[in-house]
PyMOL commands that place a pseudoatom at each C-alpha (Angstrom):
pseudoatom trace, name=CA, resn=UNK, resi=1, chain=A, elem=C, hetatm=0, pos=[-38.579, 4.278, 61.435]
pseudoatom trace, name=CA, resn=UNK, resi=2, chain=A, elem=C, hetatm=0, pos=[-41.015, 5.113, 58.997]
pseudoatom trace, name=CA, resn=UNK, resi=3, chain=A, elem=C, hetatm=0, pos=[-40.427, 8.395, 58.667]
pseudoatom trace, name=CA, resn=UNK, resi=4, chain=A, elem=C, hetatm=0, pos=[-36.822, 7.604, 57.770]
pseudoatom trace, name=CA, resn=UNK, resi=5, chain=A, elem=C, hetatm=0, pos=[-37.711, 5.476, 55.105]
pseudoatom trace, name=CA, resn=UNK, resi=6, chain=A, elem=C, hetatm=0, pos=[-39.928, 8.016, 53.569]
pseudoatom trace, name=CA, resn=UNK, resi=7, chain=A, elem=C, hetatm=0, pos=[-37.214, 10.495, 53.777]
pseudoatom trace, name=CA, resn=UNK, resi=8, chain=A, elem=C, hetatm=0, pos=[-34.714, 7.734, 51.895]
pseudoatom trace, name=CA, resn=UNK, resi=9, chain=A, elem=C, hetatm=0, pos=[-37.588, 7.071, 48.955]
pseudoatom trace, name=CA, resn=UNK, resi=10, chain=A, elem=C, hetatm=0, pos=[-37.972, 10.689, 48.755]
pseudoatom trace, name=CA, resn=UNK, resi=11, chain=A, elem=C, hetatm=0, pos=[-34.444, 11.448, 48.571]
pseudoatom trace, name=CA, resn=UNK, resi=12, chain=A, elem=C, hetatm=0, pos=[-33.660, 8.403, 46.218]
pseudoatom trace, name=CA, resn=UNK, resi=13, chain=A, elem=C, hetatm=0, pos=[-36.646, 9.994, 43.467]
pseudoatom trace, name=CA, resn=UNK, resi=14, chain=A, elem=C, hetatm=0, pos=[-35.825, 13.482, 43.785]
pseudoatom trace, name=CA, resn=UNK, resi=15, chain=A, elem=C, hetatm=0, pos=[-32.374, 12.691, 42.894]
pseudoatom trace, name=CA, resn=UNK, resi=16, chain=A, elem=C, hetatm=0, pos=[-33.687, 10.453, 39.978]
pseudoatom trace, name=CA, resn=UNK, resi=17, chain=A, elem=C, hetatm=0, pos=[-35.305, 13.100, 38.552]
pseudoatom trace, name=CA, resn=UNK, resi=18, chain=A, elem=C, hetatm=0, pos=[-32.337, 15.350, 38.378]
pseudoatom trace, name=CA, resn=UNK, resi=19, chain=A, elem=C, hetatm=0, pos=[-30.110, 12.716, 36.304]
pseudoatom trace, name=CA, resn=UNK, resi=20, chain=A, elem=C, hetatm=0, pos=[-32.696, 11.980, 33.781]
pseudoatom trace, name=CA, resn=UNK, resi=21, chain=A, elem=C, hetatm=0, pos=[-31.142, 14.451, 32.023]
pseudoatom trace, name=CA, resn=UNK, resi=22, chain=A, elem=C, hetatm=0, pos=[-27.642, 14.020, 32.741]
pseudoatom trace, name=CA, resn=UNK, resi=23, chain=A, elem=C, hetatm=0, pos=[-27.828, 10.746, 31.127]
pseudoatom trace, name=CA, resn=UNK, resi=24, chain=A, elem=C, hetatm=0, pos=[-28.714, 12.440, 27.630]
pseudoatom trace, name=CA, resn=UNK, resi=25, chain=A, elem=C, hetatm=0, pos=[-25.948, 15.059, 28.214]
pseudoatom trace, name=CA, resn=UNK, resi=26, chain=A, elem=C, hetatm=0, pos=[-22.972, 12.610, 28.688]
pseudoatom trace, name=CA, resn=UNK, resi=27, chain=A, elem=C, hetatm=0, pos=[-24.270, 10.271, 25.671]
pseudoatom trace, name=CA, resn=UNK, resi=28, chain=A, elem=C, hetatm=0, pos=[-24.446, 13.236, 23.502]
pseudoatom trace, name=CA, resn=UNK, resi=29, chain=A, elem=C, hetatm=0, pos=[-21.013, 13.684, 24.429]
pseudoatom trace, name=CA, resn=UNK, resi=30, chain=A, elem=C, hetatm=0, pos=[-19.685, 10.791, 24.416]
pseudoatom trace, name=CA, resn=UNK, resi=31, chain=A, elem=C, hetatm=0, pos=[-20.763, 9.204, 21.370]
pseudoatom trace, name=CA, resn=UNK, resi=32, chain=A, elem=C, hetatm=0, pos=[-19.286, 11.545, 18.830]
pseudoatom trace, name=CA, resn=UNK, resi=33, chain=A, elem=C, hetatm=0, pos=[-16.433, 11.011, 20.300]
pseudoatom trace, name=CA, resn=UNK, resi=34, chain=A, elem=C, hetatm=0, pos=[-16.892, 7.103, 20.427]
pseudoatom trace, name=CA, resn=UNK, resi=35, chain=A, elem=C, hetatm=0, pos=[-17.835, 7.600, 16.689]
pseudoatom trace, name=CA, resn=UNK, resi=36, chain=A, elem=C, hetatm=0, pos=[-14.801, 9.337, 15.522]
pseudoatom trace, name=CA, resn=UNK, resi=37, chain=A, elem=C, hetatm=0, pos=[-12.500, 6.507, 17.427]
pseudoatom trace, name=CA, resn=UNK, resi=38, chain=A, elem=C, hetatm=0, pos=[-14.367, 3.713, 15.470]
pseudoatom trace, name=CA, resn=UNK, resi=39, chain=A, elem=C, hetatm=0, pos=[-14.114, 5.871, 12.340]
pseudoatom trace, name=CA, resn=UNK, resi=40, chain=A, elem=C, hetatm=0, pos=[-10.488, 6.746, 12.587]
pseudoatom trace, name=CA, resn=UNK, resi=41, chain=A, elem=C, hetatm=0, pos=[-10.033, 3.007, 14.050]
pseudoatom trace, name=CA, resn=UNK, resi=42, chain=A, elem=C, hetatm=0, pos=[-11.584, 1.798, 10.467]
pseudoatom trace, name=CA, resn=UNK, resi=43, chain=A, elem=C, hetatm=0, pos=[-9.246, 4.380, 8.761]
pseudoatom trace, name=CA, resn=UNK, resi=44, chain=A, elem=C, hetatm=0, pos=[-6.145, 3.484, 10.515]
pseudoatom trace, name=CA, resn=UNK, resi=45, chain=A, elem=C, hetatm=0, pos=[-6.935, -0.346, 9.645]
pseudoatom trace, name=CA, resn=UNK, resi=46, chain=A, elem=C, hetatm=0, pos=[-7.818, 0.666, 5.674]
pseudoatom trace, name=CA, resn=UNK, resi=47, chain=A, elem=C, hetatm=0, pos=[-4.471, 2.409, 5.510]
pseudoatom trace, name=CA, resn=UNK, resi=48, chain=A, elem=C, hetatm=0, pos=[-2.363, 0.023, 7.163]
pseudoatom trace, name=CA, resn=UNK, resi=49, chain=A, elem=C, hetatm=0, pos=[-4.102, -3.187, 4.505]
pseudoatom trace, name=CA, resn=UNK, resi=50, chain=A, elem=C, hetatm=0, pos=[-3.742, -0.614, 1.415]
pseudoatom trace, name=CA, resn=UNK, resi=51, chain=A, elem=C, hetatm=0, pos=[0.516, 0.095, 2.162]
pseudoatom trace, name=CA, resn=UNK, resi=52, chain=A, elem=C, hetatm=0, pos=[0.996, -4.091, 2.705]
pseudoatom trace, name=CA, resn=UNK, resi=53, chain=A, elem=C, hetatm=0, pos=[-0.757, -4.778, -0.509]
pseudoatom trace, name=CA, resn=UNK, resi=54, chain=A, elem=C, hetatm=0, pos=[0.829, -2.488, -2.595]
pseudoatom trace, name=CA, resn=UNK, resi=55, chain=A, elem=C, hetatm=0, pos=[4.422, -3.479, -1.226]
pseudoatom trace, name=CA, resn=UNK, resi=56, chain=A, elem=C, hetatm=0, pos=[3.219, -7.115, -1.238]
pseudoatom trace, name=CA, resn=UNK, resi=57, chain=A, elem=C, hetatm=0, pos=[3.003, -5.887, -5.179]
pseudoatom trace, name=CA, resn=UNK, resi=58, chain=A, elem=C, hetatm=0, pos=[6.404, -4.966, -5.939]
pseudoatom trace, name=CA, resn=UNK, resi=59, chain=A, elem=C, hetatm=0, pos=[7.626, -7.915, -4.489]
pseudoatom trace, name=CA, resn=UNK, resi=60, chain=A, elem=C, hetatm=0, pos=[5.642, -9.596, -6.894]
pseudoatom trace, name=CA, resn=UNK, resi=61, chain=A, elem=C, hetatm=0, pos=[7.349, -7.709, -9.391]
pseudoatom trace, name=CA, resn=UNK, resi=62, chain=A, elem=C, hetatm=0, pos=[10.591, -8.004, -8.240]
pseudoatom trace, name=CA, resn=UNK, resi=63, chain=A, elem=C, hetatm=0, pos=[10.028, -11.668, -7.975]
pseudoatom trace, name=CA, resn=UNK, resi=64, chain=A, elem=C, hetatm=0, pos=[9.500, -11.791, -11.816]
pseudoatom trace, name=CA, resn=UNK, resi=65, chain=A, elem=C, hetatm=0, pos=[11.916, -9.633, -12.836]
pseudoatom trace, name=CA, resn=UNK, resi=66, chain=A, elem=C, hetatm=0, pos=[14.529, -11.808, -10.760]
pseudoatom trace, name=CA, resn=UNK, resi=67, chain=A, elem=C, hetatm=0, pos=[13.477, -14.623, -13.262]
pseudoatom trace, name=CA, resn=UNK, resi=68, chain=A, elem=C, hetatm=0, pos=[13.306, -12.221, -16.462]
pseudoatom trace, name=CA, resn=UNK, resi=69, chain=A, elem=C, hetatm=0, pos=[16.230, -9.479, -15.518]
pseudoatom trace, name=CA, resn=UNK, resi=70, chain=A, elem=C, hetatm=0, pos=[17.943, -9.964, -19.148]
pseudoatom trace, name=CA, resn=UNK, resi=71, chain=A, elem=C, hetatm=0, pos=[14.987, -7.809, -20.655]
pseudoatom trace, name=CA, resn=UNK, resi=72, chain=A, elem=C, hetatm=0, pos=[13.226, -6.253, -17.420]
pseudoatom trace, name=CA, resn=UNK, resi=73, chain=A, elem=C, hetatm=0, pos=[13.963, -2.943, -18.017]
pseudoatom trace, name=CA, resn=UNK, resi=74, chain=A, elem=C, hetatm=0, pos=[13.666, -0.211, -20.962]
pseudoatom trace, name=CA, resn=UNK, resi=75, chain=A, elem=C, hetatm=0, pos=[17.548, -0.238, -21.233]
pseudoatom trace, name=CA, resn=UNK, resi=76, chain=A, elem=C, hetatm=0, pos=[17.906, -3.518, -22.168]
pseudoatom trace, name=CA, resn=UNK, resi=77, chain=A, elem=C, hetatm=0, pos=[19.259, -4.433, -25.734]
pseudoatom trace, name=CA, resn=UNK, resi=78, chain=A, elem=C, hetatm=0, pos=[17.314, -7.494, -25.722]
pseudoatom trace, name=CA, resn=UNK, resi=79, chain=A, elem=C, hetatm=0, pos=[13.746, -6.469, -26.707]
pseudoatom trace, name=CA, resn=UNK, resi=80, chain=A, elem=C, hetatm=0, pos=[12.708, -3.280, -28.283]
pseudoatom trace, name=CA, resn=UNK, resi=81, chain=A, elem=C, hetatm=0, pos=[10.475, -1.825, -26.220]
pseudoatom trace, name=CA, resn=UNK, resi=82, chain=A, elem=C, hetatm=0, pos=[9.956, 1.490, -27.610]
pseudoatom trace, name=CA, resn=UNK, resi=83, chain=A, elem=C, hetatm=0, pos=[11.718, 3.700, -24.921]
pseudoatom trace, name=CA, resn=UNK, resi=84, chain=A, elem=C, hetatm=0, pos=[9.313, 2.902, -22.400]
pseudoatom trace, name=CA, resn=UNK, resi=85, chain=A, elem=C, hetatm=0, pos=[10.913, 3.506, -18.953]
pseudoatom trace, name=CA, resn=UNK, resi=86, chain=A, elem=C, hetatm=0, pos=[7.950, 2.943, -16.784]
pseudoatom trace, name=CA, resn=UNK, resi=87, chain=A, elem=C, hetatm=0, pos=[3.866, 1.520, -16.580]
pseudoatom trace, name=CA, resn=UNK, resi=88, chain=A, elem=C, hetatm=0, pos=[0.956, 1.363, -16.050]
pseudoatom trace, name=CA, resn=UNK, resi=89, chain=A, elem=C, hetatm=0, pos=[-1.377, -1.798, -15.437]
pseudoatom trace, name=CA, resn=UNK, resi=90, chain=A, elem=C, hetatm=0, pos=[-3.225, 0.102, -18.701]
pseudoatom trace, name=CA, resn=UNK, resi=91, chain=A, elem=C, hetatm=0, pos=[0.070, 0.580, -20.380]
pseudoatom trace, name=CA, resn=UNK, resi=92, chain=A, elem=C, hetatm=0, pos=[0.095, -1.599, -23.814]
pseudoatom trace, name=CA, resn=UNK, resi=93, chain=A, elem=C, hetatm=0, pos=[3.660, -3.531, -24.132]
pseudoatom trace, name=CA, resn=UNK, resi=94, chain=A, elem=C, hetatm=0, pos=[3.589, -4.769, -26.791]
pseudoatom trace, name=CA, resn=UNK, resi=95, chain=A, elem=C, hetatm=0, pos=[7.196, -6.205, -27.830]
pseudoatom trace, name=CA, resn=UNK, resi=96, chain=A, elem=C, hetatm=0, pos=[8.262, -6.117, -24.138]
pseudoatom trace, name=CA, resn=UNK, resi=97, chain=A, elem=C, hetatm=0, pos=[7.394, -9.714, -22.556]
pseudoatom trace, name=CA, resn=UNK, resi=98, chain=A, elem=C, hetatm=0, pos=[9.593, -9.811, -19.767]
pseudoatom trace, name=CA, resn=UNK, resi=99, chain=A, elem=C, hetatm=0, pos=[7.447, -6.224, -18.849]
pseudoatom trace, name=CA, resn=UNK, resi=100, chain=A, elem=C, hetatm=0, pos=[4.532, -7.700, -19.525]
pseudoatom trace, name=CA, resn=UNK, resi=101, chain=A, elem=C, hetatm=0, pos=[4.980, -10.683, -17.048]
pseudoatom trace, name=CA, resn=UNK, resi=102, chain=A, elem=C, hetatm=0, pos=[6.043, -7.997, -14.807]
pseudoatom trace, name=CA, resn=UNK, resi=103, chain=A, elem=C, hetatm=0, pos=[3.309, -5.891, -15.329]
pseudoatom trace, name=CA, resn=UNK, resi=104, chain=A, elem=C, hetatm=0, pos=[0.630, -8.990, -14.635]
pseudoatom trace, name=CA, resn=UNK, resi=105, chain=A, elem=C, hetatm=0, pos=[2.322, -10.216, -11.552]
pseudoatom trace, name=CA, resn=UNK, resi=106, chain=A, elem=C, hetatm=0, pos=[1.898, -6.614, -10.189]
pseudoatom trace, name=CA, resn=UNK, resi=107, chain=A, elem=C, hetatm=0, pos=[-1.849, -5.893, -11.483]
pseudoatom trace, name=CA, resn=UNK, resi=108, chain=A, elem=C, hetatm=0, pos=[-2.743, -9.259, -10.526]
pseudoatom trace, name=CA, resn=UNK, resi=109, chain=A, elem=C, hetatm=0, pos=[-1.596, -9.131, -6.663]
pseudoatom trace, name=CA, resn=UNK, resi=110, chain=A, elem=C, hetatm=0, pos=[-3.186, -5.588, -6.723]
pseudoatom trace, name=CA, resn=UNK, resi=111, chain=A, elem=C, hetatm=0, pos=[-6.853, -6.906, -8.450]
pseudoatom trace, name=CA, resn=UNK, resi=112, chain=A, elem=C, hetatm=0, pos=[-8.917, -3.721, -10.311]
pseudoatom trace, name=CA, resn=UNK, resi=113, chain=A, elem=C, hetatm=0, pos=[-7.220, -1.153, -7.958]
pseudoatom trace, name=CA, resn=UNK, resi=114, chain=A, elem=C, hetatm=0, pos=[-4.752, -0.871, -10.739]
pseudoatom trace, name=CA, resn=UNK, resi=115, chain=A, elem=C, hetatm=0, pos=[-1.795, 1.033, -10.463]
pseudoatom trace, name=CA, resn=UNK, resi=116, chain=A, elem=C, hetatm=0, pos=[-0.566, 4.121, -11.607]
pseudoatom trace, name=CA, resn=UNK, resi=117, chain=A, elem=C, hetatm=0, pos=[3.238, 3.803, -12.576]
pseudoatom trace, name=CA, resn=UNK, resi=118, chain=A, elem=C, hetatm=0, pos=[6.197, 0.621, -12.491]
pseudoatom trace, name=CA, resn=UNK, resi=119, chain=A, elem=C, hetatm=0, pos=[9.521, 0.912, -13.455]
pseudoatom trace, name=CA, resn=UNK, resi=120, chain=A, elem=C, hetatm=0, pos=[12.264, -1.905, -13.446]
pseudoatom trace, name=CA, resn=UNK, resi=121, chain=A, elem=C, hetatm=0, pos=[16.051, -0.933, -12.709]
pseudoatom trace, name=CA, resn=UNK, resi=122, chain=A, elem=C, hetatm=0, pos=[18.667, -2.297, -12.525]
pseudoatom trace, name=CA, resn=UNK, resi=123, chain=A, elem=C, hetatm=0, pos=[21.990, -1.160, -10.834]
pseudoatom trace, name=CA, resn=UNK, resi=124, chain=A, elem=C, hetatm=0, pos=[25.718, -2.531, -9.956]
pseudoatom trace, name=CA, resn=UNK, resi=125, chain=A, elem=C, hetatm=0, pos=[26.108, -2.692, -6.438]
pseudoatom trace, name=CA, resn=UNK, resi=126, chain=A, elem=C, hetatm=0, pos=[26.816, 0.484, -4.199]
pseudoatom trace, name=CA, resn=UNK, resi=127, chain=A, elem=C, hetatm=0, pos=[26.280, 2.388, -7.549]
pseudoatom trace, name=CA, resn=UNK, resi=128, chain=A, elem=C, hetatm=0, pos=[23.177, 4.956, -8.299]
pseudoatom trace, name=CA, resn=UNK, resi=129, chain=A, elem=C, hetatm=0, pos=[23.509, 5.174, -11.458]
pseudoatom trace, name=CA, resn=UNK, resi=130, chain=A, elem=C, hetatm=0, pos=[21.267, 2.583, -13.546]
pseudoatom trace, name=CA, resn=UNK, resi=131, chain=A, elem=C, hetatm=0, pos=[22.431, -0.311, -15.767]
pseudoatom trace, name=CA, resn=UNK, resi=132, chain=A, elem=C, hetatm=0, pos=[21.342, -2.100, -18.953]
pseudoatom trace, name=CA, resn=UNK, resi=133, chain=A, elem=C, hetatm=0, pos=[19.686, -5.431, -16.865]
pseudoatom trace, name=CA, resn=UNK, resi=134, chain=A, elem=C, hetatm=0, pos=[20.933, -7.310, -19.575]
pseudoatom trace, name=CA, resn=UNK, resi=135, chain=A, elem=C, hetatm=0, pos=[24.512, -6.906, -19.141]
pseudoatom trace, name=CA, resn=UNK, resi=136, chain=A, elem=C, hetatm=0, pos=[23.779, -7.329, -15.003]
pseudoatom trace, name=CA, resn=UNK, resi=137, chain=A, elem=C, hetatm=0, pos=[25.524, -10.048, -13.300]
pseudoatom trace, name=CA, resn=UNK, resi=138, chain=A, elem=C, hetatm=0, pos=[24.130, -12.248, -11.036]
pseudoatom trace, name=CA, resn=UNK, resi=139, chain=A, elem=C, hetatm=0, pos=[25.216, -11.986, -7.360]
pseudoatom trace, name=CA, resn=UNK, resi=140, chain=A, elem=C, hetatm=0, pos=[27.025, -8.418, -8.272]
pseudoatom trace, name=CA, resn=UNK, resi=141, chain=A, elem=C, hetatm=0, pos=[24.389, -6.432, -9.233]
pseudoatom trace, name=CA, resn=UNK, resi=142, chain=A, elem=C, hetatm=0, pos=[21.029, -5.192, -7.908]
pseudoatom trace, name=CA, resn=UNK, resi=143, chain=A, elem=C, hetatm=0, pos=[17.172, -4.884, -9.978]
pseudoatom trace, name=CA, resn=UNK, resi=144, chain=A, elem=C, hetatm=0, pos=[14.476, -3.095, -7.921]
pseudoatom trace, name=CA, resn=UNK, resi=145, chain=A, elem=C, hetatm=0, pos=[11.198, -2.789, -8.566]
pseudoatom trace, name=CA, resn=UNK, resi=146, chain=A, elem=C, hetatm=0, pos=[9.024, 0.541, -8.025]
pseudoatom trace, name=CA, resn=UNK, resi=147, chain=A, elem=C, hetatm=0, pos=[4.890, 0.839, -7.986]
pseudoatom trace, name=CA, resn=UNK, resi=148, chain=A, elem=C, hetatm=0, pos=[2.775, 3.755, -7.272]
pseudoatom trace, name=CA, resn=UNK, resi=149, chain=A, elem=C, hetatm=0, pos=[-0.874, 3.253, -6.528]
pseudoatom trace, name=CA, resn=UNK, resi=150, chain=A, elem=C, hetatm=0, pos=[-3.398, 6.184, -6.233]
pseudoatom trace, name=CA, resn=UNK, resi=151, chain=A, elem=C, hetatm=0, pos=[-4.138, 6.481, -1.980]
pseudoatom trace, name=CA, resn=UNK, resi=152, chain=A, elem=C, hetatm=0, pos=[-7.871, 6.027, -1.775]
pseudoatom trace, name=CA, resn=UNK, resi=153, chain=A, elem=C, hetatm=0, pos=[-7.800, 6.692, 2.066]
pseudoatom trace, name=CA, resn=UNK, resi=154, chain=A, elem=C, hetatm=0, pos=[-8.638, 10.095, 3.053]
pseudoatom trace, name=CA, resn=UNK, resi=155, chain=A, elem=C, hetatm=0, pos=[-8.484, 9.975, 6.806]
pseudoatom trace, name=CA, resn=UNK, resi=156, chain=A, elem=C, hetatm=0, pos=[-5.177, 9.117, 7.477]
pseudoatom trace, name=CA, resn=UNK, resi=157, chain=A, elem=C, hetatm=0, pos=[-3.368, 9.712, 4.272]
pseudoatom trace, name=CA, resn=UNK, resi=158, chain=A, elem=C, hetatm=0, pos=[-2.770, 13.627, 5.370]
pseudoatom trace, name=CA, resn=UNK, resi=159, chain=A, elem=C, hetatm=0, pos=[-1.522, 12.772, 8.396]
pseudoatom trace, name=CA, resn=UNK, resi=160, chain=A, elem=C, hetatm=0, pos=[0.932, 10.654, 7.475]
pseudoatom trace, name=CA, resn=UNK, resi=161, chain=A, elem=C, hetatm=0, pos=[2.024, 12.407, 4.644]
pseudoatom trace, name=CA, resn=UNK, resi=162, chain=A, elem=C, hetatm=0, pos=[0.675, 11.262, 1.446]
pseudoatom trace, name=CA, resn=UNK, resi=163, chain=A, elem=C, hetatm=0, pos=[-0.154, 12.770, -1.244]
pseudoatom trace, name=CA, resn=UNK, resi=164, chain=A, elem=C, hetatm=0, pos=[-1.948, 10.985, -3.178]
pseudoatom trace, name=CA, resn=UNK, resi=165, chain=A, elem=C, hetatm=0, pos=[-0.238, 8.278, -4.199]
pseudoatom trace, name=CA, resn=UNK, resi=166, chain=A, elem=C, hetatm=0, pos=[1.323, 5.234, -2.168]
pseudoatom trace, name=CA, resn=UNK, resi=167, chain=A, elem=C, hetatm=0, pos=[4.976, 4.274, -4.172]
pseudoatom trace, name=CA, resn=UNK, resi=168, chain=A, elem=C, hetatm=0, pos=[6.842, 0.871, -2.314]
pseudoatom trace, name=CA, resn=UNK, resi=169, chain=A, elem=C, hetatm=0, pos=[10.121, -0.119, -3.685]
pseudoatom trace, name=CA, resn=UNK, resi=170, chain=A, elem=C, hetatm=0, pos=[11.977, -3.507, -3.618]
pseudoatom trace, name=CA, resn=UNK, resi=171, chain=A, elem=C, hetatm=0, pos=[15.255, -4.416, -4.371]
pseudoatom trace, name=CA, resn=UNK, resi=172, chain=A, elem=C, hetatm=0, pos=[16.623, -7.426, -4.437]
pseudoatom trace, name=CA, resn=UNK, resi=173, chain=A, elem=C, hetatm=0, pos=[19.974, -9.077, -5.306]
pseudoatom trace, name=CA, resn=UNK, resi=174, chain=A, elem=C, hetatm=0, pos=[20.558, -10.668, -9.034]
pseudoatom trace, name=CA, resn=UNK, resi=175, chain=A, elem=C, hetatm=0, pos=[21.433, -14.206, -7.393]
pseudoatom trace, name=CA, resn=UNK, resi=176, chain=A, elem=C, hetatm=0, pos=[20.798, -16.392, -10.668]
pseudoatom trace, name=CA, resn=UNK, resi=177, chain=A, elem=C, hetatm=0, pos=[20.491, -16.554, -14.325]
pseudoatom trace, name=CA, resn=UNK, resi=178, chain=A, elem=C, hetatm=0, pos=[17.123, -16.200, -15.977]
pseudoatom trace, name=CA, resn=UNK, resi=179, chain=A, elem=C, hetatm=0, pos=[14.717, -18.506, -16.304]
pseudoatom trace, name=CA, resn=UNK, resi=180, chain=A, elem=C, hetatm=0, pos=[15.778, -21.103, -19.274]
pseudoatom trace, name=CA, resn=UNK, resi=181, chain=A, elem=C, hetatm=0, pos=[13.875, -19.791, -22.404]
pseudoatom trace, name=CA, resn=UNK, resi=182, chain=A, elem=C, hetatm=0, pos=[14.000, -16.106, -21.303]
for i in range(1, 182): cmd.bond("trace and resi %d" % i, "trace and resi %d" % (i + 1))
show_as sticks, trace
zoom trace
């Protein structure tokens, strides 16, 4: 009986010592691997919050054109605003009010990540070709709202295609006048 518990105990420690290093061998590679999930995990989440804000944006936008659509856009008659067809949130309108409410509702939902280019068109319904949103009629005709944002993800903006920049459109129905006082 004895003997077969010395043969067990020296069984159970020579077989210790031979996965003392096994133990080092599967962390070292498992880890990286574990790393790389939790990185690409961390990625995947970054990327995912960065496309909702910025579309969360130009709805924003959209939102205050919808109340300001007489002089949203460049083409409008009804403030001069030097030709300007798009923005920035740097972009200086001066003489544009209607796109410079626009422009703060957008910079403001996006904070200091700023954003690279707006523009505010507006079209007749089932048409491509862009109108003056001051002769646009409510519940006929269409404004939408563009913004492009510099991507500052670089793990998953190659793979899904970006490059770059992160541009979310919205376009909405004319269901209204403006705003009284517009």
């Amino acid at each position: 009986m004895r003997k077969r518990y010395r043969d067990m105990l020296k069984f159970s420690n020579s077989r210790c010592r031979d996965e003392k290093g096994t133990a080092i061998v599967e962390a070292a590679l498992a880890l990286p691997i574990l790393f790389l999930l939790l990185g690409a995990s961390i990625g995947l989440g970054y990327w995912v919050f960065q496309n909702t804000q910025i579309a969360n944006a130009a709805r924003d936008g959209d939102r205050v054109a919808l109340l300001n659509h007489i002089g949203a856009d460049a083409n409008s008659s009804y403030q001069s605003c030097g030709g300007v067809t798009s923005f920035s949130s740097n972009t200086s309108l001066s003489g544009c009010s209607n796109l410079q409410t626009i422009q703060s509702a957008i910079a403001a939902h996006l904070g200091k990540v700023g954003f690279s280019k707006a523009t505010v068109t507006c079209y007749s319904v089932g048409s491509i070709a862009p109108i003056s949103c001051s002769t646009a009629q409510p519940f006929l005709d269409e404004i939408q709202v563009t913004v492009t944002v510099p991507a500052s993800f670089k793990f998953f903006g190659p793979v899904f295609g970006s490059n770059g920049s992160v541009t979310r459109s919205v376009v909405t129905t004319i269901v209204g006048l403006p705003v009284a006082g517009q």
